[in-house]
Rosetta silent file (secondary structure, phi, psi, omega in degrees, C-alpha in Angstrom):
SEQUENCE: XXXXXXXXXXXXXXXXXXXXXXXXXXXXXXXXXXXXXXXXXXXXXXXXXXXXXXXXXXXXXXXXXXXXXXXXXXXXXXXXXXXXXXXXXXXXXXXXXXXXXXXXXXXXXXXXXXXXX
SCORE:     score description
SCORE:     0.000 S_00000001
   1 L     0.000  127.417  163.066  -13.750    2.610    2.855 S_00000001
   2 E  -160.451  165.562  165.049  -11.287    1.854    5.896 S_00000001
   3 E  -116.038  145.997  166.378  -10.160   -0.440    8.333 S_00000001
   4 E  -153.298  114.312 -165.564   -9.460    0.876   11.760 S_00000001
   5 E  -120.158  109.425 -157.784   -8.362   -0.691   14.438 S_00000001
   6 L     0.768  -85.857  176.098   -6.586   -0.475   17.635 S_00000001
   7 L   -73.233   24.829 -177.393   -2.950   -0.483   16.539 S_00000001
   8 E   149.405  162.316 -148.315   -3.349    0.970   13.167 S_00000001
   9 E  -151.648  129.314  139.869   -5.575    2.078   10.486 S_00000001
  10 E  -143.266  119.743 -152.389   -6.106    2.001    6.798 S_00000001
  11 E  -102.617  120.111  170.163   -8.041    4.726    5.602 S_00000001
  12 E   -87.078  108.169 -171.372   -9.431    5.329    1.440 S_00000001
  13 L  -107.114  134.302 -178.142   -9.437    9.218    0.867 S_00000001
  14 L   -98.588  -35.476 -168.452  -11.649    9.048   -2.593 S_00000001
  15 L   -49.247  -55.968 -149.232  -11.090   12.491   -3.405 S_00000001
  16 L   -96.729   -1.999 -173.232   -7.427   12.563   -3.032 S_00000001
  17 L    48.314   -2.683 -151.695   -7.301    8.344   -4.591 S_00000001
  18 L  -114.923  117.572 -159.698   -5.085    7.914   -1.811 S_00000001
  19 E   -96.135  130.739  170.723   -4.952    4.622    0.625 S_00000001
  20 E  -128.405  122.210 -176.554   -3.354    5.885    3.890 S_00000001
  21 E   -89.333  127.870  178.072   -1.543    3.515    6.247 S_00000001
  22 E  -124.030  153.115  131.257   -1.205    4.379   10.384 S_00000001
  23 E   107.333 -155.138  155.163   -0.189    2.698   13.695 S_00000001
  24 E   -63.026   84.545  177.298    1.126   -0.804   13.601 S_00000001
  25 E  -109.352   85.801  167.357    0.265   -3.717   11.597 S_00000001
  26 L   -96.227   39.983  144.342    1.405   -7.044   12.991 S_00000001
  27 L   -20.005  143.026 -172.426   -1.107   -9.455   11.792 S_00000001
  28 L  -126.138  126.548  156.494   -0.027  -13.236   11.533 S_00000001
  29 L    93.702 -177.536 -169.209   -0.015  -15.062    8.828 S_00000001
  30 L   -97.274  -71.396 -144.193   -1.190  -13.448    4.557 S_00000001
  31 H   -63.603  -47.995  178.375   -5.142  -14.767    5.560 S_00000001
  32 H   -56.802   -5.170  156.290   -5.237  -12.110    8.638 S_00000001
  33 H   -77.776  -20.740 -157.695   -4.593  -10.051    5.699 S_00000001
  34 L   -50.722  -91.654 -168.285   -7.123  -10.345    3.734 S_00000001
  35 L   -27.133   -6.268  140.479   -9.691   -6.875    4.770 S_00000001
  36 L   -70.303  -96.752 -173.315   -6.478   -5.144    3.800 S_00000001
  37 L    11.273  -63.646 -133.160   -6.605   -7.008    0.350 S_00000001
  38 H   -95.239  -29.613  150.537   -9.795   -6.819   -0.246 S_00000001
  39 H   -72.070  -28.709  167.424   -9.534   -2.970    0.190 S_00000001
  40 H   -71.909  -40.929  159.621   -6.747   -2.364   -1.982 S_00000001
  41 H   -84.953   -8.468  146.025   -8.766   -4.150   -4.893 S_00000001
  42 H   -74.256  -12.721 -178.482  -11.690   -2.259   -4.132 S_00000001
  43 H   -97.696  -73.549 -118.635  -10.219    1.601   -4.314 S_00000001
  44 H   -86.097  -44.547 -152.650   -8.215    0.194   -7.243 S_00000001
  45 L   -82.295  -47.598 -177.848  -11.042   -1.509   -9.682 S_00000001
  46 L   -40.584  -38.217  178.773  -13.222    1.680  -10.057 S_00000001
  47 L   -66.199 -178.487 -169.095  -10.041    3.620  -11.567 S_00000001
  48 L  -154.170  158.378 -175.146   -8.424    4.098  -15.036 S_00000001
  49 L   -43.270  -47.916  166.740   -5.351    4.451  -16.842 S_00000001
  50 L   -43.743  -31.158 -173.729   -5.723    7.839  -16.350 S_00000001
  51 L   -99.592  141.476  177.027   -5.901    7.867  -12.518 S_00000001
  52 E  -116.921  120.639  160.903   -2.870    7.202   -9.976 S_00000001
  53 E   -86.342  129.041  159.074   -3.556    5.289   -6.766 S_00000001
  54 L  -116.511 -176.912 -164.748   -1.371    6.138   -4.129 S_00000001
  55 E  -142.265  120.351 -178.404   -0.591    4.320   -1.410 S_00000001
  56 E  -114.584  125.955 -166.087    0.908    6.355    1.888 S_00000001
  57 L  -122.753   20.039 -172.580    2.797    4.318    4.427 S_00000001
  58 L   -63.768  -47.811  170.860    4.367    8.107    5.876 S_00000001
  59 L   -88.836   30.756 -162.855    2.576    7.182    9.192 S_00000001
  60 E  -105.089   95.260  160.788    2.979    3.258    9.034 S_00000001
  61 E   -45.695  -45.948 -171.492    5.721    2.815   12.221 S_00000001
  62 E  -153.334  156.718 -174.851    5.767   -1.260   11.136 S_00000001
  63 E  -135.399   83.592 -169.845    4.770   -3.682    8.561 S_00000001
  64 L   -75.603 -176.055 -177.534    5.885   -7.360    9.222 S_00000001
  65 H   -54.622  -42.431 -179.705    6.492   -9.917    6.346 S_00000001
  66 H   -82.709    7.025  179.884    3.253  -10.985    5.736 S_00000001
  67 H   -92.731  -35.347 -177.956    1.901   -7.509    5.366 S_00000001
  68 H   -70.731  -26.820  178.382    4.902   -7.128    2.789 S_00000001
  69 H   -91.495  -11.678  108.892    4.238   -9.872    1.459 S_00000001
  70 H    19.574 -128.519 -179.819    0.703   -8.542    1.052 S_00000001
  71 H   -33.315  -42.625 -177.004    1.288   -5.409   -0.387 S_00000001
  72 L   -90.429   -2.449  162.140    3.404   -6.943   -3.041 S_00000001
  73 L   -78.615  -19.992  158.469    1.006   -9.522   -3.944 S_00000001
  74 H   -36.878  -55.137 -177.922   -1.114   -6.124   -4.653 S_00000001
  75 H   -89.046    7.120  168.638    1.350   -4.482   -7.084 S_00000001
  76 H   -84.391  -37.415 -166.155    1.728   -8.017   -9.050 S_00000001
  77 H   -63.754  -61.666  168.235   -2.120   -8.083   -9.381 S_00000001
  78 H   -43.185  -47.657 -166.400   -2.120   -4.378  -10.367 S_00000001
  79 H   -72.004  -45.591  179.652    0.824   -4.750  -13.097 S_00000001
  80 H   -29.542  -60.526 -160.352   -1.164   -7.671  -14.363 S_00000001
  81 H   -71.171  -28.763 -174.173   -4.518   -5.755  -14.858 S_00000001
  82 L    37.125   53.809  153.788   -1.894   -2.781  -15.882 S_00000001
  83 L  -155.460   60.560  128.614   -4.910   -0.194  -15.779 S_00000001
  84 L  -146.002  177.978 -174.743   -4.258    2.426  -13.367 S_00000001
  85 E   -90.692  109.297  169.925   -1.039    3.950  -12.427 S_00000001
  86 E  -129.067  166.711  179.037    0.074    3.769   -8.713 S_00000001
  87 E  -101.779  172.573  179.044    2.466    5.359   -6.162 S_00000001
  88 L  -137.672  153.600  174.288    3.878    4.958   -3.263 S_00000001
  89 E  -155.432  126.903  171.010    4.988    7.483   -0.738 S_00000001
  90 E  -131.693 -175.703 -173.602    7.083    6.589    2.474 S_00000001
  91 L   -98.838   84.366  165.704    9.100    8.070    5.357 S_00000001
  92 L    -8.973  -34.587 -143.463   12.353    8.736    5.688 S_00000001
  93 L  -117.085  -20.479  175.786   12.436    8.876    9.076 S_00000001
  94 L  -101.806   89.651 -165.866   10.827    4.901    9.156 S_00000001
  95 L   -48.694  -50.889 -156.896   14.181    2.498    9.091 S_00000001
  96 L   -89.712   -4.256 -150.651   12.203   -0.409    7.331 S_00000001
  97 H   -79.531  -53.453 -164.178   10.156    1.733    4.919 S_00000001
  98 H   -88.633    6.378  159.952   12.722    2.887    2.237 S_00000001
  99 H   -69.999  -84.053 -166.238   14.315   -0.862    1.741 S_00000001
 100 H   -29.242  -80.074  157.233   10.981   -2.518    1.753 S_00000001
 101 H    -7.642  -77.642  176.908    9.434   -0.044   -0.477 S_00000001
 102 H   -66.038  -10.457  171.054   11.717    0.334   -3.202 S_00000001
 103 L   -74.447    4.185  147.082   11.762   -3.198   -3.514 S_00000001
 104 L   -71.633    1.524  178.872    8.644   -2.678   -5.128 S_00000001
 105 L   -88.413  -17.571  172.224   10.122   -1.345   -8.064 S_00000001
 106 L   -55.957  -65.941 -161.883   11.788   -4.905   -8.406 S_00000001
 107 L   -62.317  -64.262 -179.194    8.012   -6.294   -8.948 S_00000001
 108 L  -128.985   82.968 -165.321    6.933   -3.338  -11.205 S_00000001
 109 L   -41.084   -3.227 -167.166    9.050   -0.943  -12.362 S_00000001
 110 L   -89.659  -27.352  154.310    6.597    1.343  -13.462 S_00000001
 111 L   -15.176  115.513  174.836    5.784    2.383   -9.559 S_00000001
 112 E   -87.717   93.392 -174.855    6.069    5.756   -8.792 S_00000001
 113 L   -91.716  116.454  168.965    8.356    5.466   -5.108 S_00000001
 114 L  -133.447 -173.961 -165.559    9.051    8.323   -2.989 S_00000001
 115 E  -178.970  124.224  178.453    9.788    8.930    0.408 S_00000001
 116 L  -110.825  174.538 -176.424    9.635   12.297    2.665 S_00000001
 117 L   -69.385    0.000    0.000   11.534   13.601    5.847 S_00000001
């Protein structure tokens, strides 16, 4: 499963559980989100308590609000269903990434957040 598109990419590595973010995402508006969505609850429903979805935003340059606002309607949905575990992994090196990010730990503390050079 991926989307790929001019300015950016998100790519489903099945092996590896891991949703990888690239490029640019400036979409307008939450509905220009959806085919993000709708990928992030498809890699997710196949898993188990056992399994950790991660989600890598190490090559994601930008995210506006409604993609944040997105992604964190994602990790409310997940803590609902509360049956898989997931991560996060961002970039140091990306000014909006480690704000944004850990402020997912606000929604569900259970979030595994990290962030590399």
């Amino acid at each position: 499963m991926d989307i790929r598109e001019n300015d950016y990419s998100v790519v489903y590595e099945e092996g590896a559980k891991t949703i990888k973010f690239q490029g640019n995402i400036r979409l307008q508006g939450v509905s220009e989100y959806e085919p993000i969505k709708n990928l992030l609850a498809a890699c997710a429903e196949p898993l188990t308590a056992s399994d950790t979805l991660t989600l890598d935003f190490q090559g994601l340059k930008f995210l506006n609000s409604a993609g944040i606002t997105t992604l964190s309607m994602f990790v409310i949905a997940m803590r609902k269903k509360n049956t898989t575990k997931l991560a996060v992994v961002g970039s140091k090196a990306v000014a909006w990434q480690e704000k944004s990010l850990n402020n997912l730990n606000k929604i569900w503390s259970d979030i595994q957040v990290s962030f590399h050079e």
